[in-house]
N, C-alpha and C positions, 0 to 999 in steps of 0.2 A: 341504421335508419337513413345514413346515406345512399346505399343505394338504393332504397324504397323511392329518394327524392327524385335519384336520377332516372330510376322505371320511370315514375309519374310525371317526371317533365318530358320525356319522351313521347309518352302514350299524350299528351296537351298538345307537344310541335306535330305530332302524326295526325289530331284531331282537327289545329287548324289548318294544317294543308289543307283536310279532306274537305274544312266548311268553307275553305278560298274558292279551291276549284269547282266546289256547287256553285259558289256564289259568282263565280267567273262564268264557268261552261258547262254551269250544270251536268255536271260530268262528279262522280259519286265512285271516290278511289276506295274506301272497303270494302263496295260491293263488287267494283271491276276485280280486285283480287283475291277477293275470298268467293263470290260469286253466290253465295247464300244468305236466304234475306234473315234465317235465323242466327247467322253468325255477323249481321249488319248490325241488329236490336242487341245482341250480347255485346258489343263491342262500343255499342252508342252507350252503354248504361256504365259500359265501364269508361269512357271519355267522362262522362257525367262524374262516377264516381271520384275519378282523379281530379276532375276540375273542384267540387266538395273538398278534396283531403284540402290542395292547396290554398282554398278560400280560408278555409276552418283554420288553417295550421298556417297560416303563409308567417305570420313573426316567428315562431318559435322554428321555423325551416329558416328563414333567414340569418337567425342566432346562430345555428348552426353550424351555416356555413361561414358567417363572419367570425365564429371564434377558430376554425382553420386557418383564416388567412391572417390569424396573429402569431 
């Protein structure tokens, strides 16, 4: 399950780049590098989804890792 976390916080830090630099210079980095608007909407649903697991899950992910660092 650890590495599900670590995919998932990847796929969040990759998500908020993408909503800074909208939000900056409206400038839209999944579409500049995938270049297709149906791989924009699959890729928005799965930012969604990740941001879901973490809301849903964020104690029992944090338990997790804090019992590592005992």
């Amino acid at each position: 399950m650890k590495k599900l976390d670590v995919v998932v916080m990847s796929i969040l830090i990759f998500a908020g780049i993408n909503w800074g630099l909208w939000g900056l210079f409206e400038f839209n980095l999944v579409y500049y590098i995938f270049g297709k608007e149906w791989i924009d909407k699959l890729l928005y649903v799965l930012f969604g989804a990740a941001g879901v697991y973490y809301l849903t899950g964020f104690r029992i992910i944090a338990e997790r890792w804090a019992q590592r660092r005992k």
